[in-house]
N, C-alpha and C positions, 0 to 999 in steps of 0.2 A: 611662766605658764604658757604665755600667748607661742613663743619658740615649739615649745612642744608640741601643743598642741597642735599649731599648721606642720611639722612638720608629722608628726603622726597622720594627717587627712592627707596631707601629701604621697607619702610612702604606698598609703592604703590605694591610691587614682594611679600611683603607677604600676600599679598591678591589676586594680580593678578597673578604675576608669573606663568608659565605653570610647570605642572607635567611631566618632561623627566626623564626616566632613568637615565640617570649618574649624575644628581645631586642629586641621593639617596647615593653616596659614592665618595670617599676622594681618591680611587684608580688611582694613574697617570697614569696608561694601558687603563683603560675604561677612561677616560675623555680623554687620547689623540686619544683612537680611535674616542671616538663621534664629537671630534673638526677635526681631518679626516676628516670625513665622510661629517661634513655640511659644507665643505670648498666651497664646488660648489653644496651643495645638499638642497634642504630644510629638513626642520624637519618633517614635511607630512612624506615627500616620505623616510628618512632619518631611521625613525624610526623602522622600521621593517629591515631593513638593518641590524642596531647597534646589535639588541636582536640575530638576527641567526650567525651573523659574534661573538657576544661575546660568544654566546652560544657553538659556535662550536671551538675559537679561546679563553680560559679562562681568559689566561695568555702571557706575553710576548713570555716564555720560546716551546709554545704549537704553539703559530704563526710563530714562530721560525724554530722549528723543523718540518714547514710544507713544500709541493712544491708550488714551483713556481704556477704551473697548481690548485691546490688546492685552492690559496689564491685568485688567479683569476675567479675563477667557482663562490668562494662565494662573490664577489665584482659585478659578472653580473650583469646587469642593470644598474647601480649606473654611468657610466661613468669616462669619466676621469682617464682613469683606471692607469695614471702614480700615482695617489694615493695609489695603492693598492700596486705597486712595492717600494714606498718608507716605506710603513709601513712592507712591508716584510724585505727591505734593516735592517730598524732602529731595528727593533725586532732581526734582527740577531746581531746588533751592542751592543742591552741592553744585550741579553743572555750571550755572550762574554765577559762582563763583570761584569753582575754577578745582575745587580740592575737596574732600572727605574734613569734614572739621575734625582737628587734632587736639582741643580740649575739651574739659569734661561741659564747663557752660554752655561750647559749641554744639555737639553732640548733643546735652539734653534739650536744646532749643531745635529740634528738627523734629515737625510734626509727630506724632505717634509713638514718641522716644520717652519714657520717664526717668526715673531716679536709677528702678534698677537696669534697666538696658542702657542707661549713660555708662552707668558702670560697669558692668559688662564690658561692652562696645571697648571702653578707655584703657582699662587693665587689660585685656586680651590684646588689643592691635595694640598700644602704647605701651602697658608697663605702668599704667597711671596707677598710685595707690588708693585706689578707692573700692571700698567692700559692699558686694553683692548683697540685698537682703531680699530675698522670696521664701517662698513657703517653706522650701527644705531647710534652707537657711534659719528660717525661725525654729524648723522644730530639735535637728540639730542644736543650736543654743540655749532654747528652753532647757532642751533636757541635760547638756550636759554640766550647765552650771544653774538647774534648780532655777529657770527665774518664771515664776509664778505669773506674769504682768500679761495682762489679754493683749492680742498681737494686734486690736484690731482697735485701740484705744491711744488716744496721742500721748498716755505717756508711756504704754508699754511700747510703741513707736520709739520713743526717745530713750528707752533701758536698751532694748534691741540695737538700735543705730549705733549708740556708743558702745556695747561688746562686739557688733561687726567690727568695726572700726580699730576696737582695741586689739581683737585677736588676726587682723587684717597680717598676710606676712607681706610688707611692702619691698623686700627684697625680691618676690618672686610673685601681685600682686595676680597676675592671670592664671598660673597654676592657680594659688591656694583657692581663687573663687573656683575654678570649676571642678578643683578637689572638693570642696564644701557640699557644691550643689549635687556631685554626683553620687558624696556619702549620705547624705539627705535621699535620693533617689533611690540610691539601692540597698545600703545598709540601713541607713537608721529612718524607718520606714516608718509609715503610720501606721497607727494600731498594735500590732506584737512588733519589734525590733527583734533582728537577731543577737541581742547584748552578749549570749556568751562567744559570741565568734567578731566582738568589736575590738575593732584596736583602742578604742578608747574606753574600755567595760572599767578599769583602771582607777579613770578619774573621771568618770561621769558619777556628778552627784545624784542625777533621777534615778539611776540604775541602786547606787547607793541604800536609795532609799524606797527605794519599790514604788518607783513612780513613772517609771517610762513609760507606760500604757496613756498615763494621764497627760502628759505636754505635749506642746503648748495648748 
């Protein structure tokens, strides 16, 4: 099932997928800023954000060696601005040492960074197999295999983790996440779903069972 299924979300991102910046490069600086930045932002408003802040900030070593007052002038707007102090924190912690951390314990130990932007971050620049879980991502899984478990409970935490994990395709572990996240985003949407124009209409059990409206 798990075959199938990533590559059906696959097939779907290569046709629909959205055109963003940082998934034109492999660089863990620009993908950890852009997972930053959309942590609380959308992609709309996100977008012109990434381009001036990477335009003006290149590299770790360049965010690094800015101020305080600097990194916050260019974060204006964007809110949330403890974001912008922990990616000035991290940049001074990657310069320090010399490299972009290239595991996933690395990465999630860098100020502001959790479970899912390690992951992220790791599968995208690395290839690391490790599975994305956010919002889309839940409701995607909720619905297409029926799992009833409130998303916001530590065990329906622990149902979720292990089907991310299970349906993970680790041969291709940064496609299938940002295939996941971006059928979550534009197809299998909150509220109505477009079910009869899904690739997955098939074998999703909510749809099955006239429950898409309802999950997660």
């Amino acid at each position: 099932m798990n075959r199938e299924f990533a590559a059906a979300l696959e097939e779907w991102y290569d046709v629909n997928g959205r055109d963003l910046p940082w998934r034109h490069t492999r660089n863990p600086y620009l993908i950890w800023v852009s997972e930053i930045i959309l942590q609380q932002t959308r992609v709309a408003q996100g977008m012109d954000y990434y381009r001036r802040f990477v335009e003006r900030f290149p590299d770790f070593g360049q965010l690094a060696a800015a101020s305080e007052v600097e990194v916050m002038r260019m974060w204006q707007g964007l809110g949330y601005y403890s974001r912008a102090r922990h990616l000035h924190a991290a940049a001074r912690m990657i310069a320090q040492a010399g490299r972009f951390p290239s595991t996933y314990a690395g990465v999630r130990a860098l100020p502001g960074v959790g479970d899912y932007t390690a992951a992220a971050i790791c599968s995208i620049a690395y290839g690391l197999p490790y599975a994305v879980l956010d919002g889309n991502v839940f409701r995607v899984l909720a619905r297409h295999f029926l799992i009833d478990e409130p998303i916001d409970t530590t065990r329906g935490r622990k149902v979720f983790r292990a089907m991310a994990d299970e349906m993970l395709d680790t041969s291709s572990p940064g496609l299938y996440n940002q295939a996941i996240m971006d059928f979550g985003a534009l197809q299998c949407v909150p509220g109505v779903p477009d079910c009869l124009r899904c690739p997955l209409c098939d074998t999703c059990m909510a749809l099955r069972h006239g429950r898409a409206k309802q999950l997660p």
